[in-house]
C-alpha positions as CSV (number, residue, x, y, z in Angstrom):
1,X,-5.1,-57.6,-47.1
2,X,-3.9,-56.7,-50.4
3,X,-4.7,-54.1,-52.9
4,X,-7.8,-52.8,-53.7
5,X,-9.8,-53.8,-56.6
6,X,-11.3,-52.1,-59.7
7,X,-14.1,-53.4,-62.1
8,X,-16.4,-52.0,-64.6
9,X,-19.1,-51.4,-61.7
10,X,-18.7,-51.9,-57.7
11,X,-20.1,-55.5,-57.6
12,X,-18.5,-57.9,-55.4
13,X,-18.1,-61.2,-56.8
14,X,-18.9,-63.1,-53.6
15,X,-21.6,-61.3,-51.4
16,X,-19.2,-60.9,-48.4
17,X,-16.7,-59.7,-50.8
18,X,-15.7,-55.7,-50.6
19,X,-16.8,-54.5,-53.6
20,X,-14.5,-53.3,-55.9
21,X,-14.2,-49.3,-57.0
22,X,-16.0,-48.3,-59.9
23,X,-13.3,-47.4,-62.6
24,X,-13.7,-43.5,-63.9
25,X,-13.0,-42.6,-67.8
26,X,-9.4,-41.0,-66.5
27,X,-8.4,-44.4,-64.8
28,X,-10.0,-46.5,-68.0
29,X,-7.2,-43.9,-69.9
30,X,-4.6,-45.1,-67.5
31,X,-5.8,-48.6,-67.6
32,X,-5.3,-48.4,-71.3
33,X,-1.9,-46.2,-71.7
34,X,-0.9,-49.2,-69.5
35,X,-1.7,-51.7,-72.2
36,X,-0.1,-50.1,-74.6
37,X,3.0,-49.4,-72.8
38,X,3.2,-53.2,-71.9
39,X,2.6,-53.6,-76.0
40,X,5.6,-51.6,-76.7
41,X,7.5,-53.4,-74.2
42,X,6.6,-56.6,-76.0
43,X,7.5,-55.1,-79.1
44,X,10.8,-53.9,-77.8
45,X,12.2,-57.1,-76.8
46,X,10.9,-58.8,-79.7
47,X,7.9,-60.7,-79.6
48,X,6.4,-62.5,-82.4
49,X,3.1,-61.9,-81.6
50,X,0.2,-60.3,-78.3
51,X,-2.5,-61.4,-77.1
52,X,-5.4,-59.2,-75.0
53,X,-6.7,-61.1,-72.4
54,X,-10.4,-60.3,-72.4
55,X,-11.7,-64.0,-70.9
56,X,-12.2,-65.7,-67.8
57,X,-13.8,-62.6,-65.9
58,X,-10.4,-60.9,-66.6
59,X,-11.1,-56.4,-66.5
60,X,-12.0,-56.5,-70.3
61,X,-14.6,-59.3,-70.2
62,X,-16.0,-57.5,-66.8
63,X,-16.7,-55.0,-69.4
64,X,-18.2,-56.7,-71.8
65,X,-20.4,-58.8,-69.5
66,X,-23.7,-57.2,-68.6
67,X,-23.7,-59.1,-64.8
68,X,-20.3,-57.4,-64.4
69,X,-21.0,-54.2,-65.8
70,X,-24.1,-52.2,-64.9
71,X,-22.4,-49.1,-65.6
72,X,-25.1,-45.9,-67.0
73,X,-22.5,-44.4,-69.2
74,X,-21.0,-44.8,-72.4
75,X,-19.4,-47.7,-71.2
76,X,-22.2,-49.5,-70.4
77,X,-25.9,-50.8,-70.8
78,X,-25.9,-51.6,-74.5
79,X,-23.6,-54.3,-76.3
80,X,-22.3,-51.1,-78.4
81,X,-21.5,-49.4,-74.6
82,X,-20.1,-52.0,-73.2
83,X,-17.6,-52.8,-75.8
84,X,-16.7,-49.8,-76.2
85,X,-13.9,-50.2,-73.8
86,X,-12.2,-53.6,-74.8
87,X,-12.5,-52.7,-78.7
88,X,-10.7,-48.9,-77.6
89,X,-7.8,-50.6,-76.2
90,X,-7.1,-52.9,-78.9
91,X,-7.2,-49.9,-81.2
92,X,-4.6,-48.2,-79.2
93,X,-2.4,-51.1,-79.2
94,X,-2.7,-52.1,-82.5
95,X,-2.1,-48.4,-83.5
96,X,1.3,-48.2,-81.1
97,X,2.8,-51.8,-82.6
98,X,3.9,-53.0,-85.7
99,X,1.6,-54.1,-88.0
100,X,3.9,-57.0,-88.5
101,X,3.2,-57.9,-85.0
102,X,-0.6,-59.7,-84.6
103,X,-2.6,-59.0,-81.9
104,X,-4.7,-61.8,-80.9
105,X,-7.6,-61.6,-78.3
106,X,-9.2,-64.4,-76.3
107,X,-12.7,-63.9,-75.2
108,X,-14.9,-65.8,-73.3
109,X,-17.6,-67.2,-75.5
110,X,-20.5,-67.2,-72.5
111,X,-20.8,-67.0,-68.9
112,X,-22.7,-69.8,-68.4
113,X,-25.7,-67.3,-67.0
114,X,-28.9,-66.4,-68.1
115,X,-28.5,-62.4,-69.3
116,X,-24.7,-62.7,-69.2
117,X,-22.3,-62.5,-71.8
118,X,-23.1,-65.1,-74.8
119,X,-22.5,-66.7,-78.0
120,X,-24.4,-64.3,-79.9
121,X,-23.0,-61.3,-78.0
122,X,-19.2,-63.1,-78.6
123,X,-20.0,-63.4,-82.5
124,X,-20.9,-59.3,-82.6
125,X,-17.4,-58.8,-80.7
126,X,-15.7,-61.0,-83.1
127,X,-16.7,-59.1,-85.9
128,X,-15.9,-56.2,-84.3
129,X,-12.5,-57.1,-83.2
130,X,-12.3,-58.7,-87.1
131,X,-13.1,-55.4,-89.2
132,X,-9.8,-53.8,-87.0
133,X,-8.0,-56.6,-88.0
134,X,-7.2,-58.7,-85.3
135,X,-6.0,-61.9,-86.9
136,X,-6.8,-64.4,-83.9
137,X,-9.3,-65.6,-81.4
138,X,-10.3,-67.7,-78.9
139,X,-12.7,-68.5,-77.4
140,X,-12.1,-70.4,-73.7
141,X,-15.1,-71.4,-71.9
142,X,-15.2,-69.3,-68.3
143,X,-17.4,-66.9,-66.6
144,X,-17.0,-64.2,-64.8
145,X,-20.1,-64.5,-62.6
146,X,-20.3,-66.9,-59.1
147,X,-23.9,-68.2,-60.5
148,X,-22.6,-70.0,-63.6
149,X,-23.9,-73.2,-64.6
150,X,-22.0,-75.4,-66.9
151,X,-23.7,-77.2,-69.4
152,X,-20.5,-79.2,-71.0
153,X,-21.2,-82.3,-73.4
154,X,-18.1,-83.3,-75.7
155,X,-20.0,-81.6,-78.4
156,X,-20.1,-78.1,-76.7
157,X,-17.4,-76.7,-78.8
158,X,-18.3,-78.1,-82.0
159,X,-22.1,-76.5,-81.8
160,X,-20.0,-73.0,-80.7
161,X,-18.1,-73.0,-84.0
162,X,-21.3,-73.5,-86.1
163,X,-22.5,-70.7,-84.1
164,X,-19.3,-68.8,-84.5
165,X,-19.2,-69.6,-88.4
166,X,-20.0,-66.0,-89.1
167,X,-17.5,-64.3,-87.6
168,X,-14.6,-66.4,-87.8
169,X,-12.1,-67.5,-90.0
170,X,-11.2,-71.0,-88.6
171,X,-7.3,-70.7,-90.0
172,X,-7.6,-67.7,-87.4
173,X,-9.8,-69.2,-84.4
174,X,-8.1,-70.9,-82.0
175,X,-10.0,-73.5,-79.0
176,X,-9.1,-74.2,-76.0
């Protein structure tokens, strides 16, 4: 039952899952006027502060994760491509707020998978999402792919924010 799903590509997440539809530039443009309208919202009832949810195998990490997006369009292939999406909607929200208003956004710093979404990969985004001023991020630790294998010590996080030094300000990165 239910609704169906959309994703970056029409990959199932479990094999003997239906695979969800492919989404087409006019509903990414939906997809996006609907992020802004939920920005304005926010700002309309006063809100101190948003945060884009682009983590834990959530629509805008799909996109940025080349095991969930196998897309041949602008949209994907390429680390350029596939942000393409997540950094457009930030621009649109940022562009229909207050500047007064931060927009954070939490990414996933890896999916735990060989040729998935990484550190390195996370650090380009950063930077990305840094020179359009987003003044917060952070980085959870979740996947968006059924074959990830955690490798968690207690000093997983600490080696990720040497690796993160570059793009991050830590009064700005938050961990959780």
């Amino acid at each position: 039952g239910g609704w169906p799903t959309v994703a970056p590509s029409p990959l199932p997440f479990m094999p003997d899952d239906p695979p969800p539809l492919e989404l087409s530039p006019a509903d990414m443009t939906h997809i996006e006027r609907c992020f802004v309208s939920a920005a304005q919202r926010a700002q309309q009832i006063g809100v101190d502060a948003i945060e884009i949810h682009a983590a834990h195998g959530y629509l805008l990490h799909q996109f940025l994760s080349p095991l969930a997006n196998v897309r041949n369009d602008e949209f994907g292939g390429s680390l350029e491509n596939r942000m393409r999406f997540p950094l457009a909607v930030f621009a649109a929200m940022r562009a229909a707020v207050s500047e007064r208003i931060p927009i954070g956004v939490r990414i996933s710093a890896t999916d735990w998978v060989a040729g998935g979404w990484d550190v390195e990969q996370s650090n380009v985004f950063a930077n990305e999402l840094k020179a359009r001023a987003a003044p917060t991020f952070t980085y959870p630790a979740a996947a968006c792919h059924r074959n990830r294998k955690f490798r968690w010590a207690p000093t997983t996080k600490c080696r990720w924010r040497q690796r993160f030094a570059p793009a991050a300000d830590w009064r700005r990165l938050q961990w959780d």
